[in-house]
N, C-alpha and C positions, 0 to 999 in steps of 0.2 A: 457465046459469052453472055449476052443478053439475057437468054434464060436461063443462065444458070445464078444471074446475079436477080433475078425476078427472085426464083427458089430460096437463095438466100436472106432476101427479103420477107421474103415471106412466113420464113421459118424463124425469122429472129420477131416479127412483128407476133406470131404464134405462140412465142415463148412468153415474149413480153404482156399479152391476153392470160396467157394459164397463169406467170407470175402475179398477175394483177389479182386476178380470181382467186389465188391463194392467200393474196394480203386481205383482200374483202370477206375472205370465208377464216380466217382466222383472225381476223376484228369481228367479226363478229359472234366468235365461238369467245375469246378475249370480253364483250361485252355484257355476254351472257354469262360468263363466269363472274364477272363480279355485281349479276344483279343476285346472284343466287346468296353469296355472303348477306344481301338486304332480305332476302326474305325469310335468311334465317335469323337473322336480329327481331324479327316481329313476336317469337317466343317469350324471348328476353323483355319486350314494352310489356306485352300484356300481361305479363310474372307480377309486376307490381299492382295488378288492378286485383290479385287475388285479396292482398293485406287489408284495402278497406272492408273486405267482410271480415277479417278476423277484429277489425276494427269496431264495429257494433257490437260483437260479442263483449268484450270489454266493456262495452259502454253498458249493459244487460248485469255483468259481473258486480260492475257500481252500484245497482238499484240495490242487492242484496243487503247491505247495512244499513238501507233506508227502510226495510221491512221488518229489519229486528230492531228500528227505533222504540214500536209501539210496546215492544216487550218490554222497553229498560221504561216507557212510562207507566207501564202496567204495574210493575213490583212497587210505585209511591203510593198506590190508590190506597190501597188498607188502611184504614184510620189507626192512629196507638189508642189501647183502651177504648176501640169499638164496641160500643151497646146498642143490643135493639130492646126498643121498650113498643110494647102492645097494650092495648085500653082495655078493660074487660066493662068494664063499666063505669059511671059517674052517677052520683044520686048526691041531693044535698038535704042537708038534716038540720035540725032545728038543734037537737042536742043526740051527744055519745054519751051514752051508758049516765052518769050524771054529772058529767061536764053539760056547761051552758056556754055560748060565746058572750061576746058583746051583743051592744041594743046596736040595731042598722046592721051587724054583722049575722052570716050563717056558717056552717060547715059543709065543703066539700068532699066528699070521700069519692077517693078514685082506686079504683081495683086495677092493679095494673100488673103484667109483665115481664120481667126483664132477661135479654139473656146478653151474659156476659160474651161477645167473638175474640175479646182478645186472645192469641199465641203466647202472652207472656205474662201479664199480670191480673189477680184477681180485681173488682168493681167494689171497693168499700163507697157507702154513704151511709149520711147521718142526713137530718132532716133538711140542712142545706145545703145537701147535694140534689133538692126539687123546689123547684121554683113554679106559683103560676102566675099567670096574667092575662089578661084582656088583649083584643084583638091589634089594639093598636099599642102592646107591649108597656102599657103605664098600668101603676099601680100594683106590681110584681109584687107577690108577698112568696116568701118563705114557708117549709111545709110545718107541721106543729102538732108531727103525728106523735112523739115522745111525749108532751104533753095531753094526749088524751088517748092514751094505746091501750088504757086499762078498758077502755071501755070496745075495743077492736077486737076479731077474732084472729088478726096474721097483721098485724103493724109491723109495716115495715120504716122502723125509727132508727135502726144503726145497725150495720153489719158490713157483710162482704158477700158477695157473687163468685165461688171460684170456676178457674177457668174452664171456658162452653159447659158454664153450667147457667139453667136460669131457675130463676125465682120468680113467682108470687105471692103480690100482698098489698096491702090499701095503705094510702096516702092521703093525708089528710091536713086541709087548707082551711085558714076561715076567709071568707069572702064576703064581698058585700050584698047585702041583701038582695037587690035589683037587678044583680049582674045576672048576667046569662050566657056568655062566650066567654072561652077561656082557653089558653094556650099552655101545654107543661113543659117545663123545661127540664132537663136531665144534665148536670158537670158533674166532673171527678172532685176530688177533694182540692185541686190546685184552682177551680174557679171555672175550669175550662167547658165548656158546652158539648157535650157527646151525641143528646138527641135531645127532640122535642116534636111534641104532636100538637096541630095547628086545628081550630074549629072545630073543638069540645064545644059542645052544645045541653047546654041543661038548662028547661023553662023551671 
């Protein structure tokens, strides 16, 4: 009796080991299954760290309007009634043809120029559409090449410039005897200032 109650001691303590080992080994198959659901969630994190680079392209996509700013300031540049005016030359005279000036005054004649850039309208002037003056802008006189064009070979005393087209022809100032620097000015018929050439030099 003894050993048969040894045996079945022994056999229930045996069971109670394999049962033990089966809750151990299935907690631990149990833990291991739910670290696996964690390490598939780590897809899901790093998913979002893709959108900050779509995030800079964006920001790349913005500069684009800042590059065609320069264009929208580019179309204002063109002046209205742009003219280029070129010097051919200055000489100053005593008298045209048999005009005389004033006493203390002389004649300037300038050979100049002009061509019309405007897209839209021809460059009428008449002799106050030239102005000269001295360096520091006093003493501006008006030109008064209509008054002595009889005695000019291409006086340019009134007309029009039509469009990108240019002219030459001599303008003519009287000025003061002594002077020696001279600045010319060029406006349309409203007063406006189109061009001018800075240190005209005639001893």
């Amino acid at each position: 009796m003894m050993i048969k109650n040894k045996f079945v001691i022994c056999s229930v303590l045996i069971v109670i080991v394999i049962l033990t080992a089966c809750i151990f080994s299935t907690g631990c198959t149990s833990a291991q299954s739910t670290h696996t659901p964690a390490q598939n969630s780590f897809p899901t994190v790093t998913a979002p760290v893709i959108n900050p680079t779509t995030t800079p392209e964006t920001i790349v996509t913005t500069f684009a309007p800042t590059t065609a700013s320069p264009t929208a300031i580019s179309t204002t540049a063109p002046p209205v009634n742009g003219i280029t005016v070129s010097l051919n030359s200055a000489v100053k005279k005593i008298n045209i043809g048999n005009f005389n000036n004033k006493p203390g005054n002389i004649f300037l004649v300038l050979d100049v120029t002009i061509q019309n850039n405007d897209k839209n309208n021809e460059f009428k002037y008449t002799d106050s559409s030239f102005a000269i003056g001295d360096k520091t802008n006093k003493n501006r006189r008006t030109a008064i090449t209509s008054q002595v064009a009889g005695g000019l070979n291409n006086p340019l005393s009134s007309g029009s410039i039509p469009l990108k087209s240019t002219k030459t022809g001599q303008i003519v100032f009287g000025v003061m005897e002594n002077s020696t620097s001279y600045r010319l000015f060029v406006a349309d018929p409203t007063g406006t200032l189109l061009a001018s050439i800075d240190n005209i030099e005639v001893p």
